[in-house]
N, C-alpha and C positions, 0 to 999 in steps of 0.2 A: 454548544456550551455544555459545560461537565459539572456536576454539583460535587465530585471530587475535587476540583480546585478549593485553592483556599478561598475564604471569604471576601468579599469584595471584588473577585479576581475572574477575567473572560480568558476562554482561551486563544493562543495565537490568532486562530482562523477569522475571530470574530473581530479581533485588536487589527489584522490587516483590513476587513472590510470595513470595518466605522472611519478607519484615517481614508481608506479609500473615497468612497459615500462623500465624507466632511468636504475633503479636497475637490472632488468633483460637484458637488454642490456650491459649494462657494465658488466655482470658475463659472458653473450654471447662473447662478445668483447674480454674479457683476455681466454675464453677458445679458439677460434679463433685462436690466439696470439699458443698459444701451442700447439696445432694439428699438424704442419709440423717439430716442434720442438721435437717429442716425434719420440722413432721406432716406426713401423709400426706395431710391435708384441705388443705396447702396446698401442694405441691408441682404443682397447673397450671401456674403460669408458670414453673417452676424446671425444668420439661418440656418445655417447647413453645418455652424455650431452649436448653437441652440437645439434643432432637434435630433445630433447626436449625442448631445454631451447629457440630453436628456433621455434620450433609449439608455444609455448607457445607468445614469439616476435610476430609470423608470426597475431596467431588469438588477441592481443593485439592493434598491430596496424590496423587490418581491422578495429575492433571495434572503433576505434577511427577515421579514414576515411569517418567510415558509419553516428558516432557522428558530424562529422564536416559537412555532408550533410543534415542529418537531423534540425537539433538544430540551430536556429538563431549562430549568430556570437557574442561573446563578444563583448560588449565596450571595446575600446581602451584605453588604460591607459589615463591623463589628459593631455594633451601638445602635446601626440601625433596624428599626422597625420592621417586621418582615410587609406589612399593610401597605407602609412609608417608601418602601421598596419597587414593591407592584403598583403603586399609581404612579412611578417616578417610568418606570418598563413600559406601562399601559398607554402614557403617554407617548411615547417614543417608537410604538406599536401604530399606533396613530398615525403618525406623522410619515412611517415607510408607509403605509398603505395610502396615505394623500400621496407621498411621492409616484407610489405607482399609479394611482386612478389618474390624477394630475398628467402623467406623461402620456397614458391611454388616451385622454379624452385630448390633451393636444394635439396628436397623431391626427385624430378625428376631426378636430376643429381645420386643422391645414388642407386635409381631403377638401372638406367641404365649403373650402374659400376655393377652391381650387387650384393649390399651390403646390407643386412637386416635391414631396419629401424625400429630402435626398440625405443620406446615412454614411456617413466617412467617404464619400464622392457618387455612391450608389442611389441612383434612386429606384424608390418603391413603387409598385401599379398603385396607382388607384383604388381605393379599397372601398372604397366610400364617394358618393358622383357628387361631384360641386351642386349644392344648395345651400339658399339661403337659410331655409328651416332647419339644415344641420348646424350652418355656421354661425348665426347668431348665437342661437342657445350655447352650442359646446363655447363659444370663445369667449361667452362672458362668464362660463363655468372654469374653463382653464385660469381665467385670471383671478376670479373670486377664490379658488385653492390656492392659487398662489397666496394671496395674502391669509387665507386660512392656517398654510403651512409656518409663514413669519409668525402668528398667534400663537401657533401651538408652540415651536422652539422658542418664542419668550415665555410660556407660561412654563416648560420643560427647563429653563435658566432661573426662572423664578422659583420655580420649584425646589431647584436644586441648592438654591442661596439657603433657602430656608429650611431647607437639611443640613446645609454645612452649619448654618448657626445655630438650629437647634441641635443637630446631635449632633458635631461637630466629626462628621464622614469626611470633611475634604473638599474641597471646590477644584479638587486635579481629576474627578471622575466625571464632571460637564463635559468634558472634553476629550478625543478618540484617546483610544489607549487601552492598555490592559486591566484599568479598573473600571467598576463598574457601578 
């Protein structure tokens, strides 16, 4: 991001990875949604979706973590607050970094049931030896981010309502795009 840009405004690189992220999280999100809803005899491909489309989230949002430390900060849309601005980012900051920890400790959680994690048909060694003392803890921890992450994007929607009605910036910057 370039604080030469106009106000409100990300540029291209960032506008391509937010739609990217959004889309691939929401395929993440309904495959999610149907993993405990499936048998157990047929959730391979509901798996070997799940934890690619999640590597793929997981190295997504680092990138975009590591963007937001390096890279000046946008300008603020015009009317808003620069404070109003940075808790609306900070949030958002948040939320990649649950997406990566979240994918991390997945990873972990699957070693340690002892289930083969397999990555666009590749599967991975073992990195981690099937236990129960790994599997319990990480798998109630992968789920609990999960719903930690739903928290944070309603309060990141909520947030943002309540910018557009108070300083009226727009309800078109909730969502990926070139504004921000």
């Amino acid at each position: 991001m370039s604080k030469q840009l106009a106000p409100g405004i990300q540029d291209r690189r960032s506008t391509i990875m937010g739609y990217a992220l959004a889309l691939l999280f929401l395929a993440l999100f309904f495959n999610t949604i149907n993993l405990p809803r499936t048998a157990l005899d047929q959730r391979a491909t509901l798996r070997l979706v799940h934890d690619s489309l999640g590597l793929i989230v997981l190295l997504l949002a680092a990138v975009r973590v590591y963007w937001h430390y390096r890279d000046p900060a946008p300008l603020p849309p015009a009317g808003l607050p620069e404070s109003s601005f940075a808790f609306n980012r900070a949030i958002l900051v948040f939320l990649y970094v649950t997406f990566t920890v979240t994918g991390l400790i997945g990873f972990i959680y699957a070693w340690g049931e002892g289930r083969d994690v397999v990555l666009f048909g590749v599967t991975l060694p073992d990195l981690v030896a099937r236990s129960e003392s790994v599997r319990v803890p990480t798998g109630y921890l992968h789920s609990s981010l999960g719903f930690y992450y739903l928290m944070l994007l309603s309060i990141w929607f909520a947030f943002g309502f309540y910018q557009h009605w108070r300083y009226k910036v727009g309800l078109r910057r909730l969502f990926p795009g070139a504004q921000v």
